[in-house]
C-alpha positions in Angstrom: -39.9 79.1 -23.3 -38.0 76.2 -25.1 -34.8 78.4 -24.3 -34.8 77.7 -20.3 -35.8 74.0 -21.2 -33.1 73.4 -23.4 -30.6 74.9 -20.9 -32.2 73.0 -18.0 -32.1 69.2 -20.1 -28.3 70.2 -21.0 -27.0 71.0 -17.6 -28.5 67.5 -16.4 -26.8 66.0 -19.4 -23.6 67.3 -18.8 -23.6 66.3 -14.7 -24.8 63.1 -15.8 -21.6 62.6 -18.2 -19.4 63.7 -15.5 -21.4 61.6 -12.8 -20.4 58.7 -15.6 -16.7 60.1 -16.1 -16.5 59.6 -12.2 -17.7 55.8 -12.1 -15.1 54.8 -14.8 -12.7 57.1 -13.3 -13.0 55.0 -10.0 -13.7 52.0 -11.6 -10.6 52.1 -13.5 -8.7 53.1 -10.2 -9.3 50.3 -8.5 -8.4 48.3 -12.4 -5.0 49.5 -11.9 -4.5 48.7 -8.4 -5.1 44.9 -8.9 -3.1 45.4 -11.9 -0.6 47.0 -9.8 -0.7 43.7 -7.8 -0.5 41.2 -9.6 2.6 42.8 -11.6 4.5 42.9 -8.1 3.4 39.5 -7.8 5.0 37.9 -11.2 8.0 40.7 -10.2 8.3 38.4 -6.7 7.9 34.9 -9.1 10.3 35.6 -11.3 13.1 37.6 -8.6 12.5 33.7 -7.1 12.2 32.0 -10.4 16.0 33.5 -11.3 17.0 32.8 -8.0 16.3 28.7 -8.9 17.6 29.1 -12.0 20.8 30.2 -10.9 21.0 27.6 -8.4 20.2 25.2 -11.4 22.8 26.8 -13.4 25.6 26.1 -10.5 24.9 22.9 -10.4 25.1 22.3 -14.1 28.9 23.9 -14.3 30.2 22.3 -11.2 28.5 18.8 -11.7 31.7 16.9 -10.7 32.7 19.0 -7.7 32.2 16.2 -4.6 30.3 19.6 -2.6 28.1 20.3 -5.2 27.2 16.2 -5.7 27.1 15.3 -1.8 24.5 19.0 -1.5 22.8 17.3 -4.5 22.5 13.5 -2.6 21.4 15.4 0.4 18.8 17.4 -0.8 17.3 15.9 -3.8 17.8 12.1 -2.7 18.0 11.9 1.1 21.4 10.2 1.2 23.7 10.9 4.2 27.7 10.1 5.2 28.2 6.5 6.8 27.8 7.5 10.3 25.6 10.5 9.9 22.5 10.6 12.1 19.2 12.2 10.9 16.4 13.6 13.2 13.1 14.3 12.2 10.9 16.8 13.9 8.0 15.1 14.8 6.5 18.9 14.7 5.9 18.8 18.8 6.0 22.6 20.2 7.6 23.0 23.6 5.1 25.5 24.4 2.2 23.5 24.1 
């Protein structure tokens, strides 16, 4: 009689490893997916990152070029020509 016993408690054993394979299997699904995520996200950070950097890299070789300094005033210190007018959008929307 031990013989059917022993075959019954090792059939439950072995669907309750599989039952456990499955749960890690699923867990570590969804694991990768964030992963997956956040690498595309650092991908998009650094795509923009090298994007600045070359910008910053322009800048530095063509430092005395009157473009690159009156870009430079403009952006970074909000100087303008003599004569230059500047609006500022007060952030009214005509469809309101």
């Amino acid at each position: 009689m031990k013989l059917p016993r022993s075959g019954l408690i090792s059939k439950i054993i072995v669907f309750a490893l599989i039952i456990y394979a499955c749960a890690n299997l699923i867990s570590l699904r969804g694991r990768i997916e964030t992963a997956r995520d956040d690498l595309n996200e650092l991908r998009r950070l650094v795509a923009a990152q090298e994007i600045s950097n070359a910008e910053l890299e322009y800048e530095i070789e063509h430092y005395d070029e009157p473009e690159v300094i009156s870009d430079i005033a403009r952006s970074d210190l909000g100087l303008v020509l003599p004569g230059e007018i500047i609006f500022y959008d007060g952030g009214y929307d005509a469809a309101d």
